[in-house]
ChimeraX commands (.cxc) that place a marker at each C-alpha (Angstrom):
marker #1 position -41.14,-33.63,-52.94 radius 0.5
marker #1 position -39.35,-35.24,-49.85 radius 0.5
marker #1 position -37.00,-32.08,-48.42 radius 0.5
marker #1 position -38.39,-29.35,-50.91 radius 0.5
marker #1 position -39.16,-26.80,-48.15 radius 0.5
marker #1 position -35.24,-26.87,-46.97 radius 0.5
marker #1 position -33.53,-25.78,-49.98 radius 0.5
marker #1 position -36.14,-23.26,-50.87 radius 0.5
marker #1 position -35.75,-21.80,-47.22 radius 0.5
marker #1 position -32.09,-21.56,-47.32 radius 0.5
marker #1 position -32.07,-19.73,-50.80 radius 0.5
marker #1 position -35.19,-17.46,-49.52 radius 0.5
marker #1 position -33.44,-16.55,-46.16 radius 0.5
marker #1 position -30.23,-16.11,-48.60 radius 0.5
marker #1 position -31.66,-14.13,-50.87 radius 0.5
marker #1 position -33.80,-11.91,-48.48 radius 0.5
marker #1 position -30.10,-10.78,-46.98 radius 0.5
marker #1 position -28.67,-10.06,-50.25 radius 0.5
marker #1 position -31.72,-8.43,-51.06 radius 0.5
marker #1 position -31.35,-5.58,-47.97 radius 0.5
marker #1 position -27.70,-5.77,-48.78 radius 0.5
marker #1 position -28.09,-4.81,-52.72 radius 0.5
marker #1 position -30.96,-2.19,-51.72 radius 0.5
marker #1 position -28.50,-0.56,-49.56 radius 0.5
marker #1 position -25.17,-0.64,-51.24 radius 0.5
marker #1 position -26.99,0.49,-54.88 radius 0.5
marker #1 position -29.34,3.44,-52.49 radius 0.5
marker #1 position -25.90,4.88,-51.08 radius 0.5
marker #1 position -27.32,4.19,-47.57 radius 0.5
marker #1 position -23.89,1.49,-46.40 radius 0.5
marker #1 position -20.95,0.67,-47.97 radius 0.5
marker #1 position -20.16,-2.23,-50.16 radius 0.5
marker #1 position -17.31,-4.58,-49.55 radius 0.5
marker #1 position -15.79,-6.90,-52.34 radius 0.5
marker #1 position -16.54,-10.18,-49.99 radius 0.5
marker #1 position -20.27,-9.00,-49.11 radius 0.5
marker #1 position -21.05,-7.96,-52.88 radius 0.5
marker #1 position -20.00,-11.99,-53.20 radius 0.5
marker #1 position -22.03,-13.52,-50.73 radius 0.5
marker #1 position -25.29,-11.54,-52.23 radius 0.5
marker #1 position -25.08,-11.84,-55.48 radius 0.5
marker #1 position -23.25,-15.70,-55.72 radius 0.5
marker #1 position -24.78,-17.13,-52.14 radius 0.5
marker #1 position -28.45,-18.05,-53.42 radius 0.5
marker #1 position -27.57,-19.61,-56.46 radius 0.5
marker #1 position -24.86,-21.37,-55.13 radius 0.5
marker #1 position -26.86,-22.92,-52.68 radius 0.5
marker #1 position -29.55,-23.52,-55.15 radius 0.5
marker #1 position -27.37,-25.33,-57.81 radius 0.5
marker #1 position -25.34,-27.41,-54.75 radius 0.5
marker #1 position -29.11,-28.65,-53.80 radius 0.5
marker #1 position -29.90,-29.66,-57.58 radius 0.5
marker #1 position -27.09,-31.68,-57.50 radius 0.5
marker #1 position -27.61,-33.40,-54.70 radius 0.5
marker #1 position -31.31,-33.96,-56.36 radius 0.5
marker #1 position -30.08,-34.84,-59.29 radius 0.5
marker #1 position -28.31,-37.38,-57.93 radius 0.5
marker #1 position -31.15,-39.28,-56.33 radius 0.5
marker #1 position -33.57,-39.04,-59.18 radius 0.5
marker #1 position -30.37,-39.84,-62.12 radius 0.5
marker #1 position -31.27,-37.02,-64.51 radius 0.5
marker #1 position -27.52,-35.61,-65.30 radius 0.5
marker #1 position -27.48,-34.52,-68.64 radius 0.5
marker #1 position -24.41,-33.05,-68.99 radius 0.5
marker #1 position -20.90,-33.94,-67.28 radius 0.5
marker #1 position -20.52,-30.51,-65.91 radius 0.5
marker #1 position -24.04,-29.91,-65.09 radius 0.5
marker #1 position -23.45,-28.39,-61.88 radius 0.5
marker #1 position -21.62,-25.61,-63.17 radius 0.5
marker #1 position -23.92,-24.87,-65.63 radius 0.5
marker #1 position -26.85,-24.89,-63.37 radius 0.5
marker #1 position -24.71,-22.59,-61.40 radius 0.5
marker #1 position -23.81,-20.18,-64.37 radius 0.5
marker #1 position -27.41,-20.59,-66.36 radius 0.5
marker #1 position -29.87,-20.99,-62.80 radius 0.5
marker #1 position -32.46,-18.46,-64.25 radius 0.5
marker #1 position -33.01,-21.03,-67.56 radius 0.5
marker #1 position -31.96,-24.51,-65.72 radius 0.5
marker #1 position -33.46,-24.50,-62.21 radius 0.5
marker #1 position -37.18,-24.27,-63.22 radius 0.5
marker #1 position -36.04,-26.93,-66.43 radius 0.5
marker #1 position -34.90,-29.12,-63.85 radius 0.5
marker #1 position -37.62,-28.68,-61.75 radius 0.5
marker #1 position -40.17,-29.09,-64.14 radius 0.5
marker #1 position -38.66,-32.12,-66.25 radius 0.5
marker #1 position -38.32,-34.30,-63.02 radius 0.5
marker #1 position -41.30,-32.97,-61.19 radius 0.5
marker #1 position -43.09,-32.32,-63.87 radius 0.5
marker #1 position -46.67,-30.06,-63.37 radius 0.5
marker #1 position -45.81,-30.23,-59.71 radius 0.5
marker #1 position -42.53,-28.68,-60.16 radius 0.5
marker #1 position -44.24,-25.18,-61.36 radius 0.5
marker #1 position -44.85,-23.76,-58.23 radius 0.5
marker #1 position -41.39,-24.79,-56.99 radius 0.5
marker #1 position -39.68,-23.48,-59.78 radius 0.5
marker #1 position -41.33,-20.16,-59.23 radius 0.5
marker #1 position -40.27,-20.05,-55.95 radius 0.5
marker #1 position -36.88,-20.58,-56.45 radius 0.5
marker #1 position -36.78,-18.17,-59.66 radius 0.5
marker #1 position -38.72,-15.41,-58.09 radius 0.5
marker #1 position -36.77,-16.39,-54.77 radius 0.5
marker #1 position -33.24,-15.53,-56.92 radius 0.5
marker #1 position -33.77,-13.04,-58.62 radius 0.5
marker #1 position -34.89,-10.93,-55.36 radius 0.5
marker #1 position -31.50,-8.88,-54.93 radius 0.5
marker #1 position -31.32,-8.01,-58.51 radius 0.5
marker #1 position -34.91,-6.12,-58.31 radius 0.5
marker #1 position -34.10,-4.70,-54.95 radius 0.5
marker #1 position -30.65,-3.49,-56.23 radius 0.5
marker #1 position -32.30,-2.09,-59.14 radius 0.5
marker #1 position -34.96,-0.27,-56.47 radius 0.5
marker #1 position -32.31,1.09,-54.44 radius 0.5
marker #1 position -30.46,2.32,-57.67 radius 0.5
marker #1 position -33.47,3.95,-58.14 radius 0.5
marker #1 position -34.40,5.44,-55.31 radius 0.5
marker #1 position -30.72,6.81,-54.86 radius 0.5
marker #1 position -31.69,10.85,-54.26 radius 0.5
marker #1 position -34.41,9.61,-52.16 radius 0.5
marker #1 position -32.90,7.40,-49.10 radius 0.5
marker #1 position -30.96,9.28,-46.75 radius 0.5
marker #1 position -27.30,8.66,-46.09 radius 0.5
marker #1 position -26.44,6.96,-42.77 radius 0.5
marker #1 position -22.50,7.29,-43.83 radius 0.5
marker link #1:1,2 radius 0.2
marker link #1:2,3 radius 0.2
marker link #1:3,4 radius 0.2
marker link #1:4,5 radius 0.2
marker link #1:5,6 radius 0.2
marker link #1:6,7 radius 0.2
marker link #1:7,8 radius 0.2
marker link #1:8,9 radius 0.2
marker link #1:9,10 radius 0.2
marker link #1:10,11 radius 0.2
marker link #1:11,12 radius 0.2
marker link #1:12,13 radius 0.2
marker link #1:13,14 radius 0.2
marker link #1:14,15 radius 0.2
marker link #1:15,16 radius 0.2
marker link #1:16,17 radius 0.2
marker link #1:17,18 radius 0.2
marker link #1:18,19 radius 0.2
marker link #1:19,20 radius 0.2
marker link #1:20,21 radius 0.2
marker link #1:21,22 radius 0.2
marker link #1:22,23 radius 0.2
marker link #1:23,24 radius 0.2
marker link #1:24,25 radius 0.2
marker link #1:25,26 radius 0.2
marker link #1:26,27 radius 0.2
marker link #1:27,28 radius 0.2
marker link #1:28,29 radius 0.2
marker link #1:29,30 radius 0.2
marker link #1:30,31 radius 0.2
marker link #1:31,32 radius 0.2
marker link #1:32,33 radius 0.2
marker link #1:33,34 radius 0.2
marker link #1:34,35 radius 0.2
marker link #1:35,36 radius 0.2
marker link #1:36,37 radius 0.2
marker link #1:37,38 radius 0.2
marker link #1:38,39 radius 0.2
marker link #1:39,40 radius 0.2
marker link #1:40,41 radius 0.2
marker link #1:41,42 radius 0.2
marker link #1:42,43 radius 0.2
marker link #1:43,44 radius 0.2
marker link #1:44,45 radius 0.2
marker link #1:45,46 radius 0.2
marker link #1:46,47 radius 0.2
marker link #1:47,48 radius 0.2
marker link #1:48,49 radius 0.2
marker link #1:49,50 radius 0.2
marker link #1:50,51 radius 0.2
marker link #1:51,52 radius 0.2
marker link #1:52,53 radius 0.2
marker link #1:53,54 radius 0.2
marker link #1:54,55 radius 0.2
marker link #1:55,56 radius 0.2
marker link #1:56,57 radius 0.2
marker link #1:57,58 radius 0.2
marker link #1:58,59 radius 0.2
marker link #1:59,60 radius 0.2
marker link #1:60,61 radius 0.2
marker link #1:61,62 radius 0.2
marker link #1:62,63 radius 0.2
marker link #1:63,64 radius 0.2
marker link #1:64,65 radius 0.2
marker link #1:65,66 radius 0.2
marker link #1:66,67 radius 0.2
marker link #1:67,68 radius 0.2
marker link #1:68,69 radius 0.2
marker link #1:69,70 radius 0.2
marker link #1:70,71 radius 0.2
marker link #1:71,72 radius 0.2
marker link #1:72,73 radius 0.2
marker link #1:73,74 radius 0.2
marker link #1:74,75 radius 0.2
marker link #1:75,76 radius 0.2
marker link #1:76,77 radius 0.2
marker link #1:77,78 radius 0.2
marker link #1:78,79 radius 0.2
marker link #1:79,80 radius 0.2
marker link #1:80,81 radius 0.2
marker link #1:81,82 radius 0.2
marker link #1:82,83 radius 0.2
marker link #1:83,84 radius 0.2
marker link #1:84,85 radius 0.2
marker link #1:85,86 radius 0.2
marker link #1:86,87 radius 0.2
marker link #1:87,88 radius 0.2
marker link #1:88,89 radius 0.2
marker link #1:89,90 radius 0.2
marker link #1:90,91 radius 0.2
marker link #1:91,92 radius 0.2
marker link #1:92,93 radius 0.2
marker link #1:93,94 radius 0.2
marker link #1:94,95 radius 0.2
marker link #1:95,96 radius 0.2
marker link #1:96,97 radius 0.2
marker link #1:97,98 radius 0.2
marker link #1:98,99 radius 0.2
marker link #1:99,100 radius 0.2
marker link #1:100,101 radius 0.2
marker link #1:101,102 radius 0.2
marker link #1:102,103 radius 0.2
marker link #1:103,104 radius 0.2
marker link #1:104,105 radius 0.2
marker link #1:105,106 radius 0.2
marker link #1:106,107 radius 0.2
marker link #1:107,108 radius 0.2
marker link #1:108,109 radius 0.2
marker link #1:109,110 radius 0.2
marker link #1:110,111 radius 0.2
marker link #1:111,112 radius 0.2
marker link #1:112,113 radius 0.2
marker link #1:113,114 radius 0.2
marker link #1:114,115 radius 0.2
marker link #1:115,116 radius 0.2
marker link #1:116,117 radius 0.2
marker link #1:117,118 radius 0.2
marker link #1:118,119 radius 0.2
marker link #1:119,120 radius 0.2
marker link #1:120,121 radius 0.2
marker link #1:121,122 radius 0.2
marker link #1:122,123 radius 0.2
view
């Protein structure tokens, strides 16, 4: 698992920000911009498919021709897959990461969504 804790930080630190980003834009506290709303929801698993690439580069499991893309479109099926098939039982906790890692600014969206009449508006 040479250069595991790299990726994982990159997509964690990305995700965190989208995270406080999607809490705040869905709560009404800030508003959104068409560029931000990008970055948050597209930055993480960008970065996440880009560094499966690279990976599967090295260890030459490519089982598609456009496999990028579709670990890009599909990351919440293919990450822990790939993780798991080339890591195998050692891949779990990895593929954990990264899934509970990207799907961080959809629950906090969903929290701020929820807690709409609650936050206070800083507009």
């Amino acid at each position: 698992m040479r250069g595991f804790p790299g990726p994982l930080a990159q997509v964690n630190v990305l995700a965190f920000t989208g995270a406080i980003y999607a809490f705040c834009v869905n709560g009404g506290v800030i508003n959104g911009s068409e560029l931000t709303d990008y970055v948050a929801g597209y930055g993480a698993p960008y970065f996440a498919a880009l560094w499966i690439q690279r990976d599967a580069r090295q260890t030459g499991y490519w089982p598609a021709y456009h496999y990028g893309l579709f670990v890009w479109l599909f990351w919440f099926v293919l990450i822990p897959h790939y993780l798991i098939r080339t890591r195998g039982r050692a891949g779990f906790l990895p593929a954990l990461g990264f899934w509970l890692a990207l799907c961080t600014p959809l629950v906090a969206g969903v929290a701020g969504w929820w807690l709409y009449e609650e936050l206070p508006d800083f507009r």
